[in-house]
VEXBAGU-202314 format. One record per residue: x, y, z of N, C-alpha, C, O in turn. Coordinates in Angstrom, 2 decimals, padded with zeros to 5 digits. Layout:
<site <X Y Z> <X Y Z> <X Y Z> <X Y Z>>,
...
//
This chain:
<site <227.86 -147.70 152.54> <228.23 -147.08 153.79> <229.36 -147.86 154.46> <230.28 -147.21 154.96>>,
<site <229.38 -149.04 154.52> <230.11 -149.91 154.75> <231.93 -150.07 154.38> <232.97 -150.48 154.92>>,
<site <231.48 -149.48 153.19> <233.21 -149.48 152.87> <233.56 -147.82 152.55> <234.40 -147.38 151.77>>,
<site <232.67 -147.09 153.37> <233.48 -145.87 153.05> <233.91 -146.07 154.86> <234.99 -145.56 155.14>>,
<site <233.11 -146.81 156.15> <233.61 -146.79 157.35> <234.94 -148.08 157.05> <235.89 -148.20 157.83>>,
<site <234.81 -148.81 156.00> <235.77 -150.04 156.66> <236.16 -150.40 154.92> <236.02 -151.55 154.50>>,
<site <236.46 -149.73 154.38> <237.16 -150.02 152.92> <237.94 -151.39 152.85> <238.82 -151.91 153.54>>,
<site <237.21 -151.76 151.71> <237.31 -153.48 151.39> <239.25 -153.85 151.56> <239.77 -154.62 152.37>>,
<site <239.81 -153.17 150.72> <241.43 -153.62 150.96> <242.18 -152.96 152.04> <242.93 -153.62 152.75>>,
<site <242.06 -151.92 152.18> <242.69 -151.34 153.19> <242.61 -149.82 153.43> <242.13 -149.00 152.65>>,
<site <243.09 -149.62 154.49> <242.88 -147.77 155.09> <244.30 -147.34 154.38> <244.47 -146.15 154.12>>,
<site <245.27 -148.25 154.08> <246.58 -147.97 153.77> <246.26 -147.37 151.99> <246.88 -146.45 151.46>>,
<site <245.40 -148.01 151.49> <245.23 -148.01 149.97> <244.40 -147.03 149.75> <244.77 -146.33 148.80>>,
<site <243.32 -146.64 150.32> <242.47 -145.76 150.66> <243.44 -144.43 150.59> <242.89 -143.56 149.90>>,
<site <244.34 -144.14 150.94> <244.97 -143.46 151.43> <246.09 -142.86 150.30> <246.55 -141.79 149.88>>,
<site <246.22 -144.39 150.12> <247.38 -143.67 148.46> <246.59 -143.45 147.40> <247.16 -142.76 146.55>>,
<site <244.96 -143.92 146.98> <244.19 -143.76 146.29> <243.77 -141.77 146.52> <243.49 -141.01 145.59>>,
<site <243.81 -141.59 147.21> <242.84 -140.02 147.49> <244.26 -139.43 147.32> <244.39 -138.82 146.26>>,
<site <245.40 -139.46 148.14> <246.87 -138.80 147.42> <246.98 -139.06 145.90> <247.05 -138.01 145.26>>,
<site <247.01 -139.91 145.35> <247.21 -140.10 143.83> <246.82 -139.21 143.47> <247.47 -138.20 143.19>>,
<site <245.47 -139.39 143.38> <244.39 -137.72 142.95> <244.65 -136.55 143.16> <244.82 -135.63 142.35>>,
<site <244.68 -136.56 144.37> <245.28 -134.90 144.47> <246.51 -134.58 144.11> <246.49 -133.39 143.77>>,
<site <248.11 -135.25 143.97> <249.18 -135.08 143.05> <248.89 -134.89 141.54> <249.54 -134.13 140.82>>,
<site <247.91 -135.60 141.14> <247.55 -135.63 139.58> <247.01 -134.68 138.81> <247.03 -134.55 137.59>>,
<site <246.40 -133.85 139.84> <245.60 -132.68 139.38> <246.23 -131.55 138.65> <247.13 -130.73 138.83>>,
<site <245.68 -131.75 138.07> <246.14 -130.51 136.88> <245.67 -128.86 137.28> <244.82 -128.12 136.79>>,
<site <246.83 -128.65 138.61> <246.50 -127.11 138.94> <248.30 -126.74 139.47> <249.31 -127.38 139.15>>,
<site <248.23 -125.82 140.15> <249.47 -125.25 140.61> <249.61 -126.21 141.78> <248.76 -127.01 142.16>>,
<site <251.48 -125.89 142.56> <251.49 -126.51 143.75> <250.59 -125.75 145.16> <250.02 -126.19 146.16>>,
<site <250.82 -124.49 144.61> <249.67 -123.50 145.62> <248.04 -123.91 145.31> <247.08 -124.12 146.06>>,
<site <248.15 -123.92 144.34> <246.26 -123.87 144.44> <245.98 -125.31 144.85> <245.27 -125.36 145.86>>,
<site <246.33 -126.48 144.34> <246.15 -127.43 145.26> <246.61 -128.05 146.93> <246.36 -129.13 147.47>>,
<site <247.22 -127.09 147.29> <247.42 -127.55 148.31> <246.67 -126.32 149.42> <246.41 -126.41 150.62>>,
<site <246.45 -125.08 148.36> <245.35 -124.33 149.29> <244.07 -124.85 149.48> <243.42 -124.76 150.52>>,
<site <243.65 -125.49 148.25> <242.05 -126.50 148.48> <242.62 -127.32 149.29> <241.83 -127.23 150.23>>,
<site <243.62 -128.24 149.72> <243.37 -129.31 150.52> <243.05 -128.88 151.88> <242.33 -129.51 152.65>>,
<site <243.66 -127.77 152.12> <243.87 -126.62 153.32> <242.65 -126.33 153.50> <242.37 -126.16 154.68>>,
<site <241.93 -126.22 152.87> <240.50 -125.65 153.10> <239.67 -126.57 153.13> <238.52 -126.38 153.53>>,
<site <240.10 -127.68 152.73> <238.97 -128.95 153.04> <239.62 -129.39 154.01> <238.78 -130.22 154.35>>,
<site <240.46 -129.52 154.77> <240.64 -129.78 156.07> <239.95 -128.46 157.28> <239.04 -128.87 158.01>>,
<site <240.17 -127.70 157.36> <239.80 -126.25 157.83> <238.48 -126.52 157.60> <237.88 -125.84 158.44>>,
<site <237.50 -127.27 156.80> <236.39 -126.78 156.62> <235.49 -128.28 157.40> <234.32 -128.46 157.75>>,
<site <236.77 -129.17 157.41> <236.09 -130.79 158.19> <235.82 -130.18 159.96> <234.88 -130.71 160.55>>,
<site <236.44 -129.38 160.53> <236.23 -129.03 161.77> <234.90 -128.42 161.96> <234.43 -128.63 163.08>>,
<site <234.10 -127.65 161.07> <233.05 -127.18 161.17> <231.83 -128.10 162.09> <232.37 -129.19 162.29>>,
<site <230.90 -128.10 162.51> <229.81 -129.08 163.41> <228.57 -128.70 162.55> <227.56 -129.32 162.88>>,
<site <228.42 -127.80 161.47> <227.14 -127.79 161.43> <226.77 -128.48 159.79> <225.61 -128.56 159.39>>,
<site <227.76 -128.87 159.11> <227.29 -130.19 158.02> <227.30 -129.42 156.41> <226.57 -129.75 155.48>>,
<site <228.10 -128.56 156.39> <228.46 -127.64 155.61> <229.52 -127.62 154.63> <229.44 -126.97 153.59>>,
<site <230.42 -128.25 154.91> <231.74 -128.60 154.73> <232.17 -128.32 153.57> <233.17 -127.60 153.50>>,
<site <231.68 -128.72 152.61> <231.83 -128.59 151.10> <231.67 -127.05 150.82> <232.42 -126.42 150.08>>,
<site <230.65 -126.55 151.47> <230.21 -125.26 151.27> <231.33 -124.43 152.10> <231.94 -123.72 151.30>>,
<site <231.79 -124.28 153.34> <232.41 -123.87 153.77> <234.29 -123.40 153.24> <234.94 -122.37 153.44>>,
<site <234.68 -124.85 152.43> <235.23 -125.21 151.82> <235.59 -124.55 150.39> <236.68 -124.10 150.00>>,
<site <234.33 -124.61 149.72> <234.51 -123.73 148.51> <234.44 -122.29 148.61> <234.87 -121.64 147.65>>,
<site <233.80 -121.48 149.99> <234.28 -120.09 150.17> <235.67 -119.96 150.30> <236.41 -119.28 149.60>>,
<site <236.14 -121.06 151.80> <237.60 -120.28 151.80> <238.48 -120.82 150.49> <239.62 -120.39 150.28>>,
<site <237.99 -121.55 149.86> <238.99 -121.97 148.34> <239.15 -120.87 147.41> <240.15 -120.59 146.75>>,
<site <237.81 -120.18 147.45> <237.96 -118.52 146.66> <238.78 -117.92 146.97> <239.67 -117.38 146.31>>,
<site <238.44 -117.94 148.61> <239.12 -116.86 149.24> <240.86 -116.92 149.00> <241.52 -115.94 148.64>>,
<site <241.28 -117.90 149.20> <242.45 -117.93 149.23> <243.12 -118.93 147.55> <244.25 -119.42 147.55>>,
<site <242.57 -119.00 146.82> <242.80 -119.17 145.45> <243.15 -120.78 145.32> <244.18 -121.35 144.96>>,
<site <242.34 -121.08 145.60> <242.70 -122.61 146.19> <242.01 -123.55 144.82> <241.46 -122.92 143.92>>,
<site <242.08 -124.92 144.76> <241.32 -125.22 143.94> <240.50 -126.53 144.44> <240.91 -127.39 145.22>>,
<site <239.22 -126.48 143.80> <237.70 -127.02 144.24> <237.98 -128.50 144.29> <237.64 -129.23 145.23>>,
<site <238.56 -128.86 143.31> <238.41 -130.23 143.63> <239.53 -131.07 144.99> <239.24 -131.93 145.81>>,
<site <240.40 -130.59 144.81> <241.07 -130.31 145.76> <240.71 -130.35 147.22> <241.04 -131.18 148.06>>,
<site <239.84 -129.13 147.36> <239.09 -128.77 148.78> <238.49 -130.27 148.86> <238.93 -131.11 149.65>>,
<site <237.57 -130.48 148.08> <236.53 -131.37 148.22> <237.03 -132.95 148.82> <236.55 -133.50 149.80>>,
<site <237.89 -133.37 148.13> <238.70 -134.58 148.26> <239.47 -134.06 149.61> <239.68 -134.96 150.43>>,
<site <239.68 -133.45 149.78> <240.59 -132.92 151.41> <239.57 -132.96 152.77> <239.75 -133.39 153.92>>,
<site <238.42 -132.30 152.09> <237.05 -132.34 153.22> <236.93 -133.89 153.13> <237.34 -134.43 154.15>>,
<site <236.54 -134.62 152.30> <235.80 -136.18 152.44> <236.68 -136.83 152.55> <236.43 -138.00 152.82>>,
<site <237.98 -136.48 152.42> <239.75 -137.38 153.20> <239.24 -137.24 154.82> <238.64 -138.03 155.55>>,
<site <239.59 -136.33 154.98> <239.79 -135.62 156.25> <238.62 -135.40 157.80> <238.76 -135.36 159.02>>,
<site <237.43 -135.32 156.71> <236.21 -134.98 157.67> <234.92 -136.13 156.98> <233.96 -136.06 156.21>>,
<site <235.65 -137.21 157.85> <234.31 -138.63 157.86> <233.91 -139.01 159.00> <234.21 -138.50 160.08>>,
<site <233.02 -140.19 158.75> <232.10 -140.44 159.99> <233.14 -141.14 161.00> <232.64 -141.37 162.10>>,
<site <234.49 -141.52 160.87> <235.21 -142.58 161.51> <235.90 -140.65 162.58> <235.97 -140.61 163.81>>,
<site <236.25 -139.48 161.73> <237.17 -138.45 162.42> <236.22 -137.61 163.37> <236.48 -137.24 164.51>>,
<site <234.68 -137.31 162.42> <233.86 -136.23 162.99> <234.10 -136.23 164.33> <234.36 -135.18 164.91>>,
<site <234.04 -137.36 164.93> <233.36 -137.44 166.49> <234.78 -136.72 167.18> <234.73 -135.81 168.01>>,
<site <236.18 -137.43 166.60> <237.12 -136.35 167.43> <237.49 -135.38 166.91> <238.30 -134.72 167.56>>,
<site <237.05 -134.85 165.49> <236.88 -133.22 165.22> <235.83 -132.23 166.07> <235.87 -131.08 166.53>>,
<site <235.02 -133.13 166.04> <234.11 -131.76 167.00> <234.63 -132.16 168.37> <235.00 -131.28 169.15>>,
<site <234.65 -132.93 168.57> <235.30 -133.10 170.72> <236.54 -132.27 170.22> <236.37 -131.12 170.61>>,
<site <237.24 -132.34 169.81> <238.25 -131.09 169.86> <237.80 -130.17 169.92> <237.75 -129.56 170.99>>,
<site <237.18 -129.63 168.57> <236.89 -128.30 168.53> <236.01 -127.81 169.89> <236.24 -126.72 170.41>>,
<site <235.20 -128.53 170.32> <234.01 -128.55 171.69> <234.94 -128.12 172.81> <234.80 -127.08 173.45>>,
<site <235.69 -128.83 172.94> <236.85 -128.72 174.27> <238.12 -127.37 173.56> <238.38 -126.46 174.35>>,
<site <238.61 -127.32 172.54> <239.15 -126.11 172.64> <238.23 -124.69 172.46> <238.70 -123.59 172.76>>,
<site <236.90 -124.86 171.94> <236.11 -123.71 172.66> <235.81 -123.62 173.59> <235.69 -122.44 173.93>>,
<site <235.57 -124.40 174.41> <235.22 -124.47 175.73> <237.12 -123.72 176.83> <237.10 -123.24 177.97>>,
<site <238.08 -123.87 176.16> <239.30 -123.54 177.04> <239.23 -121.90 176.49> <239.48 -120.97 177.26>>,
<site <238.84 -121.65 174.94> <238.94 -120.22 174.49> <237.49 -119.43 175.27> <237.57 -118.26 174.90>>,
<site <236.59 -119.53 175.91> <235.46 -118.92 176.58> <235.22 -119.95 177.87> <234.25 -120.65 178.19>>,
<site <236.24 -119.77 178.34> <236.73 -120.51 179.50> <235.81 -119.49 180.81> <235.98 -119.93 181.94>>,
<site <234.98 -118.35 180.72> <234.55 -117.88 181.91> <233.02 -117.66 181.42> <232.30 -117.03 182.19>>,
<site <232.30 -118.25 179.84> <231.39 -118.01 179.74> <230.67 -119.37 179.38> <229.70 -119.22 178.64>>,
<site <230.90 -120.44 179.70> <230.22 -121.45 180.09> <230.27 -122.58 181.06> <231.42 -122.78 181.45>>,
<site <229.43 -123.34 181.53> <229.51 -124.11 182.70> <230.54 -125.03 182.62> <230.77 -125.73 181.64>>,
<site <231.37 -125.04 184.06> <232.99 -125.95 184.11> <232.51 -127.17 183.63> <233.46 -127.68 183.04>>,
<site <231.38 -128.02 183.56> <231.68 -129.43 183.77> <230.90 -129.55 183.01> <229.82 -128.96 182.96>>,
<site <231.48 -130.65 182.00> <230.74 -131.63 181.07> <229.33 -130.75 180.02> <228.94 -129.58 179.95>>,
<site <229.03 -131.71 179.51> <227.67 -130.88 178.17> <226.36 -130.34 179.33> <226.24 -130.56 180.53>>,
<site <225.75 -129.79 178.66> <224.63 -129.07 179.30> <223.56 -130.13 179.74> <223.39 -131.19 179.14>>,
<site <222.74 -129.68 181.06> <221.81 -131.06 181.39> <221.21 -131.60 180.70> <221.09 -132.80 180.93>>,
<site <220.44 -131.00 179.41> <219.70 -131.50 179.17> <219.74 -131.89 177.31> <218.80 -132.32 176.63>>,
<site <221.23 -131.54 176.82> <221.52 -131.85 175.73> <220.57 -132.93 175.11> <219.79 -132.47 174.28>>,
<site <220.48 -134.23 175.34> <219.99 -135.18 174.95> <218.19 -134.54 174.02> <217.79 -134.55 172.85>>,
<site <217.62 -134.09 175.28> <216.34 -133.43 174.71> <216.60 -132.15 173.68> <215.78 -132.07 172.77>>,
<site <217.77 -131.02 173.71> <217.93 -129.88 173.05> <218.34 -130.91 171.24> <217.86 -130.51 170.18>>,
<site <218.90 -131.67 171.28> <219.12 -132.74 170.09> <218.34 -133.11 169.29> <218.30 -133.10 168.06>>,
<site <217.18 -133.70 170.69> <215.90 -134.53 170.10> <215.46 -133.43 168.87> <215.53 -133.41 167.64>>,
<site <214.88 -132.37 170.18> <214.07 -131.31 169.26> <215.18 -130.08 168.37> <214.74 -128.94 168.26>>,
<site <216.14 -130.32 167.96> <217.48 -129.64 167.49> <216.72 -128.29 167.69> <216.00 -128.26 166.70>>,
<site <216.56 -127.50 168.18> <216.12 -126.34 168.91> <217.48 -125.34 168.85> <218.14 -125.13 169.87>>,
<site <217.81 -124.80 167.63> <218.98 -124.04 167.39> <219.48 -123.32 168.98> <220.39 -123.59 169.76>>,
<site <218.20 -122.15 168.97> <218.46 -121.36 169.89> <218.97 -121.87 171.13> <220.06 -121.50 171.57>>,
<site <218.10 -122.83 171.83> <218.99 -123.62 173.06> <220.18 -124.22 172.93> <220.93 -124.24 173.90>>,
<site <220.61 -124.88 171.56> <222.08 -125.55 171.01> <222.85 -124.56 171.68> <223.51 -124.72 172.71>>,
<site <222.65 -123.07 170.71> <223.92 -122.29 170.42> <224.64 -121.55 171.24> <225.52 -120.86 170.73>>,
<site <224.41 -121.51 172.93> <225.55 -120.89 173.90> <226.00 -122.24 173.99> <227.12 -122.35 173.49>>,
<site <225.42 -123.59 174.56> <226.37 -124.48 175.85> <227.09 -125.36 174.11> <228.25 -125.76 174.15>>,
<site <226.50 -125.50 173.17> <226.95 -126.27 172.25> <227.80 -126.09 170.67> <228.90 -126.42 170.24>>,
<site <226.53 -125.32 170.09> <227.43 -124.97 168.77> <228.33 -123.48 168.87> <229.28 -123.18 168.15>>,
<site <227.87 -122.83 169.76> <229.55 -121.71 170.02> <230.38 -122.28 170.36> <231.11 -122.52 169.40>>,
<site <230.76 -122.70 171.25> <232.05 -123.19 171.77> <232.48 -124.32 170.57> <233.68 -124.51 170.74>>,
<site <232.12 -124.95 169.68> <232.28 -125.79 168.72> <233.42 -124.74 167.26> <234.49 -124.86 166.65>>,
<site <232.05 -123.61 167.38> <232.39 -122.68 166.33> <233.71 -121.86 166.47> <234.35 -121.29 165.58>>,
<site <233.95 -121.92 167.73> <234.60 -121.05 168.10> <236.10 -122.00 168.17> <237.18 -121.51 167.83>>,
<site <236.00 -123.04 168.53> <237.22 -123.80 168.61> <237.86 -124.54 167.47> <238.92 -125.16 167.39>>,
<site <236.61 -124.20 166.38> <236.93 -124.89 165.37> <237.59 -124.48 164.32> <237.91 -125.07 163.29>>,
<site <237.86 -122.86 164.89> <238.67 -121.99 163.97> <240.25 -121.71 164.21> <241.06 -121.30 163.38>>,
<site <240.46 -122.04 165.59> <241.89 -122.18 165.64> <242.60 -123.68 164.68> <243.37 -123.76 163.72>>,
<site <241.78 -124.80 165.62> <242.30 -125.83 165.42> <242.11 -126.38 163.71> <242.81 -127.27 163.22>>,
<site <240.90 -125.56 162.86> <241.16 -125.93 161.46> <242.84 -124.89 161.03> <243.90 -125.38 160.65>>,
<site <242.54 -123.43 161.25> <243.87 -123.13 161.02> <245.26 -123.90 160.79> <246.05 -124.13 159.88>>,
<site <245.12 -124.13 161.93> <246.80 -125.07 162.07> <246.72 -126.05 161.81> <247.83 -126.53 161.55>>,
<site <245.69 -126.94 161.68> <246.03 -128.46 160.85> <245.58 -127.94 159.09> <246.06 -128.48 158.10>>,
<site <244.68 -126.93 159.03> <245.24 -126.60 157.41> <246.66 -126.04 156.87> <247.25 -126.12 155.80>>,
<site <246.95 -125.37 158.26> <248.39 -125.05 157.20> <249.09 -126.03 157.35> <249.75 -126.35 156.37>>,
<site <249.20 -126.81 158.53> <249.66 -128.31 158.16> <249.68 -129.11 156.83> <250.68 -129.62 156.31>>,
<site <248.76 -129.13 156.50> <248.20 -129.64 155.47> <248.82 -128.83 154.16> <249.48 -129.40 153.28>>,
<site <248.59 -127.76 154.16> <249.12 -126.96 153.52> <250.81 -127.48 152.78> <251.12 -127.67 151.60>>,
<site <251.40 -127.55 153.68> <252.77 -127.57 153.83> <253.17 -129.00 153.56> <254.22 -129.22 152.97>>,
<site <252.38 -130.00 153.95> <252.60 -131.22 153.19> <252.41 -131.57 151.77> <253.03 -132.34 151.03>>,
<site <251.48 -130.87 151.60> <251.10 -131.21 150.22> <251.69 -130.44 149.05> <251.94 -130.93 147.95>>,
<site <251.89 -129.26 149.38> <252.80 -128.31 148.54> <254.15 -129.50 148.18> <254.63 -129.76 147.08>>,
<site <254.47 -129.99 149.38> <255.97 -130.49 149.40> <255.75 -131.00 148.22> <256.18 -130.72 147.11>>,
<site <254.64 -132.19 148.81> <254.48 -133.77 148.13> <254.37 -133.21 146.53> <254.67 -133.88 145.55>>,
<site <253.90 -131.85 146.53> <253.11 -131.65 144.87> <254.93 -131.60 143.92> <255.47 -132.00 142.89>>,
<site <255.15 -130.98 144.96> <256.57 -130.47 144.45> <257.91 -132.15 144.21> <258.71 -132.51 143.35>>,
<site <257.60 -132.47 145.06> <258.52 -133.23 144.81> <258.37 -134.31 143.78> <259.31 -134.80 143.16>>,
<site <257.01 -134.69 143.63> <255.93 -135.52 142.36> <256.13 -135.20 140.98> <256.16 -135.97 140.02>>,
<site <256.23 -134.07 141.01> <256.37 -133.16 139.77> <257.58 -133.37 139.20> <257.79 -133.83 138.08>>,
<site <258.40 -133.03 140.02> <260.20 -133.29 139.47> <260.54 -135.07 139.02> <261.12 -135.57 138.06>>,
<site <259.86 -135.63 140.18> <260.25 -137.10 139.59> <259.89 -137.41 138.22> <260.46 -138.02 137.31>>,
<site <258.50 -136.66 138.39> <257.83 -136.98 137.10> <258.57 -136.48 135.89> <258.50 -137.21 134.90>>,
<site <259.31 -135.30 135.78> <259.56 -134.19 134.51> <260.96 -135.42 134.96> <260.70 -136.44 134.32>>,
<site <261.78 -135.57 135.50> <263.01 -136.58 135.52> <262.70 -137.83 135.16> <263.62 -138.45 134.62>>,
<site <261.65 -138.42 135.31> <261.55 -139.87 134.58> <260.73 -139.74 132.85> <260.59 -140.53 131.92>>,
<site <260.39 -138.46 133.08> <260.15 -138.38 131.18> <261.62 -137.49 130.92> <261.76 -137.52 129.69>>,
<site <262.41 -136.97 131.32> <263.73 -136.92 130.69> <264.13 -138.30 130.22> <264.31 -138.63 129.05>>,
<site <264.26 -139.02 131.24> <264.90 -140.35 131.09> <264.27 -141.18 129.81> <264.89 -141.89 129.01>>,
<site <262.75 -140.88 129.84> <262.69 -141.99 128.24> <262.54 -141.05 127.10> <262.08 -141.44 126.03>>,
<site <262.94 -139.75 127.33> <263.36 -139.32 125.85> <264.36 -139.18 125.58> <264.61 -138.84 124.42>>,
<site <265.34 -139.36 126.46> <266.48 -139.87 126.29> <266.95 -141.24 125.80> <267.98 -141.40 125.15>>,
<site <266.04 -142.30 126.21> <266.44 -144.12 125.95> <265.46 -143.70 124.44> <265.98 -144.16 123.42>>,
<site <264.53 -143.14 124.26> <263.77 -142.85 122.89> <264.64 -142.78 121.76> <264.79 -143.51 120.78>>,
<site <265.17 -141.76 122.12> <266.40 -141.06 121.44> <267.38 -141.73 120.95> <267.49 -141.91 119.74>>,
<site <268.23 -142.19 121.85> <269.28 -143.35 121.57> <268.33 -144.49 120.87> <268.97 -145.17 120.07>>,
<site <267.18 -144.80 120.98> <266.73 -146.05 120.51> <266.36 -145.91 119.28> <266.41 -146.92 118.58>>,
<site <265.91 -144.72 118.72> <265.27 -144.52 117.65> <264.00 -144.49 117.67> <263.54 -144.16 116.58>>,
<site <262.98 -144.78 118.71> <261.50 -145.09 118.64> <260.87 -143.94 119.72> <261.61 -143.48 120.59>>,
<site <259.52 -143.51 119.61> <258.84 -142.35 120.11> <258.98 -142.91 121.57> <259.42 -144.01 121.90>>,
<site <258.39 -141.63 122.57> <257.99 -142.22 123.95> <256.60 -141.90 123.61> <256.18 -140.77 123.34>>,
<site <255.75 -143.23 123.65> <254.45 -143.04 124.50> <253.71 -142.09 125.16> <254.05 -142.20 126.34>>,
<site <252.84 -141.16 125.07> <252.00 -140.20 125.65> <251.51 -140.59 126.99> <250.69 -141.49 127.20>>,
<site <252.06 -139.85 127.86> <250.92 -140.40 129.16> <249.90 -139.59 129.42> <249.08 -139.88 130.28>>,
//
């Protein structure tokens, strides 16, 4: 638990480690960057689903699974949850702006928790969650979207240009290139 909140070398390495992966994947620049899209889109959710949520809209939109998955557990951890749902909480709360109380969580949240009592949750808490959590996954998935397409795209070319390059020095040299 420990080093998925505080990873032993760094958040920086962490970071090029989960990109590596998802450039490497052996799918299209669309289908992987529609799963990442959907595992971001699917980290906003509040009710602990994510993966699941994730692999619908990955169907839906032709995305691919592993992809999603690594995008949800990038994207939606225990260090982001708390300001994914306060977002999503507060932009449902601005989108049904005349159907719940102006100020702060409901009185008695603490006890509706204890006993997770769906029915009492779902006006002052998990609607406004649900509801906000669908704009704001939108636009940071196509965010997402749009980065990663790039990144897939531009990975790809270096790559097909630096195996030009050693079948070319191959060539002139006389000796095979290496399989990667």
């Amino acid at each position: 638990m420990r080093i998925h909140l505080w990873p032993r070398r760094s958040f920086s390495r962490s970071f090029q480690y989960f990109s590596k992966r998802i450039l490497r994947l052996k799918a299209t620049p669309h289908s992987v960057a529609a799963g990442v899209a959907a595992g971001v889109f699917a980290s906003f959710f509040p009710l602990g689903f994510h993966l699941i949520v994730a692999a619908v809209v990955c169907w839906l939109i032709a995305g691919n699974l592993v992809a999603a998955a690594i995008g949800a557990l990038f994207f939606g951890n225990p260090l982001t949850f708390p300001l994914l749902w306060g977002a999503s909480w507060e932009t449902g709360k601005l989108i049904l702006h005349n159907r719940l109380p102006r100020y702060g969580p409901p009185e008695h949240l603490g006890e509706m928790m204890h006993t997770l009592s769906f029915a009492k949750l779902w006006h002052p808490v998990l609607e406004p969650m649900l509801i906000g959590a669908v704009p704001l996954g939108l636009v940071l998935g196509l965010v997402f979207y749009g980065i990663t397409r790039w990144g897939m795209t531009v990975f790809r070319e270096q790559r097909k240009k630096r195996m030009g390059e050693r079948a070319k020095k191959a060539g002139a040299g006389g000796r095979e290139v290496p399989a990667e």
